[in-house]
PAMARDO-898242 format. One record per residue (C-alpha): x, y, z; residue in one letter. Coordinates in steps of 0.2 Angstrom, whole numbers, plus 5000, padded with zeros to 4 digits. Example, Ala and Ser with C-alpha at 12.3 -4.5 7.8 and 13.67 -1.06 7.14 Angstrom:
# residues 2
506249785039A/506849955036S/
//
This chain:
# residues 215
650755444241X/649355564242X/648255434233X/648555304249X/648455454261X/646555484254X/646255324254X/646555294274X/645855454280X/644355454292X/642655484285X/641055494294X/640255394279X/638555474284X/636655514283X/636155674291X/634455744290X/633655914295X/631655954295X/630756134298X/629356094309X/627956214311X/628456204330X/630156194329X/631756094320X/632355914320X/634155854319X/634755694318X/636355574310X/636855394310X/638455354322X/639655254308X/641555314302X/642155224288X/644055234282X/644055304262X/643655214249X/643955034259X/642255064269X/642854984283X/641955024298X/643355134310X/641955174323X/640055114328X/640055284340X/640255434330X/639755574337X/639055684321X/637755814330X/638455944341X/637856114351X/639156254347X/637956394355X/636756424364X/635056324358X/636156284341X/636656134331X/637556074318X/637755914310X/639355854302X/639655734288X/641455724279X/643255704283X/643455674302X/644955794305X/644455954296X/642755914303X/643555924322X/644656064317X/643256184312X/642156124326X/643456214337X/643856354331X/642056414326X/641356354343X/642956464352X/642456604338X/640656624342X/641056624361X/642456764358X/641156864350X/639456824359X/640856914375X/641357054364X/639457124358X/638757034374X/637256964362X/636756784359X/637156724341X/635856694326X/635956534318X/636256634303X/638156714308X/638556514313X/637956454298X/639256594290X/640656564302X/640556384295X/640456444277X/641856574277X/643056414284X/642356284274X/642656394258X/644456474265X/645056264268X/644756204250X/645656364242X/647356304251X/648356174244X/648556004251X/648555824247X/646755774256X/645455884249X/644355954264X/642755894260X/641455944274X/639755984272X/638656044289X/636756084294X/636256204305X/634856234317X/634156314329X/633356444337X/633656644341X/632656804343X/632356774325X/631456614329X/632056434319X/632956414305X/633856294296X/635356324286X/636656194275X/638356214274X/639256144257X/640956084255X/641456244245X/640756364258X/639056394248X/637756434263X/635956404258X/634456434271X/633056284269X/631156314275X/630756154274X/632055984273X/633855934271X/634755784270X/637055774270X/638055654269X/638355494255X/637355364247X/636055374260X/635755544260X/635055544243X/633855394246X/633155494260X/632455624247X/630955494241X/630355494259X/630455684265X/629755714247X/627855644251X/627755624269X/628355814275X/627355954276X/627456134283X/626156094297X/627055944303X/627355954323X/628955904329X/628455754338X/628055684320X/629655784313X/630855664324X/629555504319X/629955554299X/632055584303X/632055424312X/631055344296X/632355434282X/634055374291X/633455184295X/632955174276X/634755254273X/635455124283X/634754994274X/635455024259X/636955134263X/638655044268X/639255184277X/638055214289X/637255124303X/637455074321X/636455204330X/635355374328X/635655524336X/634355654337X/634055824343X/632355904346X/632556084345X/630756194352X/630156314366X/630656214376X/632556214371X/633556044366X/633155884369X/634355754365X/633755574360X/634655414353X/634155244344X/634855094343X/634655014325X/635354834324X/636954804316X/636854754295X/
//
């Protein structure tokens, strides 16, 4: 039973990528939900990059429902403490936030494993930063490049490997995450149908998307 359960649950398949530019931080995910193991496609419109503070993102790759879940409550508890101190948050307390819930969900028993893993960035009064989010609540700080998600992911590593650099601007940032996830979706069946990409700099978020034909 909790085989077939697994098996049907919602995943966001996924490639996810974020770069440290020398001028700011670049987000970006593919749009496709696949249902378990089956791979079939369950949404072309997946929504996998969202803003839960004040000139901060996160990226989401893993099981749709925890995924939704934690989206909630850490988006509610960074606004209940941003009110109480009355200061803005770091990317560093959301990036723990995420880690403490992340780590508390796979220690309770169930029948579908919470498999999440998150990237986080943005910009505070400590300038940018990007962080990752593993499924076990590990929370690791990157200066450079990461990728999340499945099969595609990993192909991307080639690419960021020689063609970053730490003086890279973030107009050739969001040319190089455009580059990684259409090479993921070429060889990755569970992601495509779309990009989704967030410029973070001075000048605050800007928020771009890609149509990449259907494979």
């Amino acid at each position: 039973m909790a085989d077939d359960i697994q098996k049907d649950a919602r995943k966001t398949g996924t490639a996810t990528v974020g770069i440290v530019c020398k001028d700011g931080i670049i987000l970006a995910a593919e749009k496709r939900a696949v249902l378990g193991e089956s791979y079939f496609i369950a949404s072309k419109k997946m929504k996998k990059i969202f803003e839960i503070s004040k000139g901060i993102v996160v990226t989401t790759a893993g099981l749709v429902s925890d995924i939704q879940m934690m989206l909630k409550i850490v988006k509610a508890q960074l606004r209940l403490k941003e009110l109480r101190t009355k200061s803005s948050t770091t990317v560093k307390e959301a990036a723990n936030l995420f880690g403490s819930i992340a780590y508390q969900n796979i220690r309770q028993f169930s029948t579908i494993p919470g498999i999440v893993h998150f990237l986080i960035g943005g910009k505070d009064a400590n300038g940018f930063s990007l962080y990752e989010v593993s499924f076990d609540g590990t929370v690791s700080e990157h200066d450079d490049y990461i990728t999340s998600g499945s099969y595609g992911s990993i192909m991307a590593y080639g690419i960021l490997e020689n063609e970053w650099n730490p003086n890279i601007t973030v107009n050739q940032g969001a040319e190089l995450a455009l580059k990684v996830l259409r090479t993921a979706i070429k060889r990755d069946a569970g992601t495509g149908d779309g990009i989704d990409l967030v410029v973070i700099d001075k000048n605050g978020l800007e928020e771009r998307e890609e149509k990449v034909a259907a494979k």
